[in-house]
N, C-alpha and C positions, 0 to 999 in steps of 0.2 A: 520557391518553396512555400510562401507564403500562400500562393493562392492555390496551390494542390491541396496547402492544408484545407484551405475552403471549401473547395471543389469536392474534400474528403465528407469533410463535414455535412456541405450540401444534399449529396448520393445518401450519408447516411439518413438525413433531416425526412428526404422524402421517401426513402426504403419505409421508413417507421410510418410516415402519415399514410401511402396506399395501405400498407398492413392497417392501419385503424379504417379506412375508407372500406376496406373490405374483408370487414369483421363486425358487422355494425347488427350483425343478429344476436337474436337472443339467446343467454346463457344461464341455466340456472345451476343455481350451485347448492345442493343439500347439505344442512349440516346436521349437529345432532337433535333430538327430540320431534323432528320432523318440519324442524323449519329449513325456509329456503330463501336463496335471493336470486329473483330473476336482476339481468342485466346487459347488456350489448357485451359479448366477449369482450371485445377492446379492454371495455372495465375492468372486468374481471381478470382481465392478465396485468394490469397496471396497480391493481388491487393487490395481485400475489406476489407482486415485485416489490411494489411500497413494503408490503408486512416481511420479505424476504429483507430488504436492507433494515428493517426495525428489530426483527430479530437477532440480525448479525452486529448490529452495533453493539445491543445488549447484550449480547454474549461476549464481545470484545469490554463493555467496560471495565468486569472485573479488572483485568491486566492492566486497564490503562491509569486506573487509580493505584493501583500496585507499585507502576514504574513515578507515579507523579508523585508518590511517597519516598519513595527510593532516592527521587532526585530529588525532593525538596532535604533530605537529612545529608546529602554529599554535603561536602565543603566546596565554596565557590573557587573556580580555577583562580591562580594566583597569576597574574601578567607577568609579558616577559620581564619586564621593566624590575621588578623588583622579587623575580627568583633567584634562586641561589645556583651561581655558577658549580657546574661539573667539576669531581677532581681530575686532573689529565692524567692519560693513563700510564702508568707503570712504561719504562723502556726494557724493551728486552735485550740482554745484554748476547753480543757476540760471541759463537762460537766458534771451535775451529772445526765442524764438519762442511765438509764440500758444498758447494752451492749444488742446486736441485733444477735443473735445465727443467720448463714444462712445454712440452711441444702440442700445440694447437695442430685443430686439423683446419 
């Protein structure tokens, strides 16, 4: 299993480096006021993936300061060692209606 994983890893390692091997022309990229940036696609798609995961992180912090709030005001779990036992439950006391056969299939 171990070395499928590699072999996994490997296929992907050089799928990505031909895609850069051949992608090495020029890409310019307009933005606003009339400026531009030339640059080898390659860049330019590792460029839009960097600012892709920069963006999604920042969208995600709010929540994640939310929930580290949330869990810093819990109360810390109590060990088993020194919780407080269960009360046992109630016994239900005997009737005199018929037992109830249950037949499985």
């Amino acid at each position: 299993m171990k070395y499928l994983l590699w072999l996994l890893k490997a296929a992907i390692f050089f799928t990505l480096f031909a895609f850069a091997l051949n992608n090495q022309h020029d890409a310019t990229v307009y933005f606003f006021f009339g400026t531009s940036w030339r640059a080898p696609l390659v860049l330019v798609v590792l460029a839009a993936f960097a600012g892709g995961l920069v963006v999604g992180a920042l969208g995600m912090l709010p929540g994640w300061w939310k929930h580290r709030a949330a869990a810093a005001q819990r109360p810390a779990a109590v060990p088993d060692a020194l919780a407080v036992p269960a009360a046992p439950a109630p016994a239900i006391p005997p009737t005199d209606l018929p037992a109830v056969r249950q037949h499985g299939l």
